[in-house]
C-alpha positions, -999 to +999 in steps of 0.1 A: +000+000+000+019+031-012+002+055+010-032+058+031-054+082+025-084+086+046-114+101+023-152+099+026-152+069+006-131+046+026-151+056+060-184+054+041-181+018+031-189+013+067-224+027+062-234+001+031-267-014+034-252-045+019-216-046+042-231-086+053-229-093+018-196-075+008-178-087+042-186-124+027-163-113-004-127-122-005-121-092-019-133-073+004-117-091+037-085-084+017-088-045+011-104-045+052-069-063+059-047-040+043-062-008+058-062-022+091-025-035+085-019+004+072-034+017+101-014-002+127+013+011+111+008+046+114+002+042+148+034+021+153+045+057+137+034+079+166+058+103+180+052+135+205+042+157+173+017+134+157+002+117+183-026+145+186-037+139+150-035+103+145-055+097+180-078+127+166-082+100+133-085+070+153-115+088+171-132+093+141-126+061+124-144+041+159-177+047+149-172+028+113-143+005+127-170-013+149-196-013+123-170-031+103-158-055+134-197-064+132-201-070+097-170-091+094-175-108+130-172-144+109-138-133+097-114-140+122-081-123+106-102-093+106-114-099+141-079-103+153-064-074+133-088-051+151-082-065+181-043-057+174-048-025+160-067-012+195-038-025+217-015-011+193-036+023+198-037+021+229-002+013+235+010+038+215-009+064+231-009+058+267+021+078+273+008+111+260-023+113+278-025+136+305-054+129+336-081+145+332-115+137+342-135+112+322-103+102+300-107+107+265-106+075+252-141+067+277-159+096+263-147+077+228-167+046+237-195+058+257-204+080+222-202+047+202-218+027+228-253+029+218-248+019+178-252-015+182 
């Protein structure tokens, strides 16, 4: 993957009426693969100067993310590259957040808590 970009396209394929069917596709388990894979890396990337925007895009890729971890629940490379790409979020973020009161990555949930 030469380079990720993030347009409306790529987060709206989350919001397809038919994302049972397409997550049955080979195709599309592949291309879900590869962006996850692209996404872990960027936040493998994550130094003091970036880690503000790519936690500001992993906030607003949750909400499609766990449409997608739904849709392809009978998938487990997918299942298990999410899982990895959360700990590697998490991991690579836990040492630039600051306490504050309800941590931001709570209030990141709690929003996405009532979609399914």
């Amino acid at each position: 993957m030469a380079g990720l970009t993030l347009r409306p396209a790529t987060l709206h394929r989350a919001e397809r009426k038919d994302l049972a069917v397409l997550a049955g596709r080979a195709e599309a388990q592949r291309r879900l693969e590869c962006l996850l894979e692209a996404l872990r890396g960027a936040t493998a990337g994550v130094t003091s100067r970036t880690q503000a925007p790519v936690f500001a895009a992993a906030r607003a890729l949750m909400g499609p993310l766990l449409r997608l971890a739904d849709a392809f629940a009978g998938h487990p490379p997918a299942q298990l590259l999410l899982l990895k790409l959360a700990g590697d979020c998490v991991e690579a973020h836990v040492s630039y957040l600051q306490a504050c009161t309800p941590p931001p990555l709570i209030l990141v949930f709690e929003q996405h808590a009532g979609m399914f």
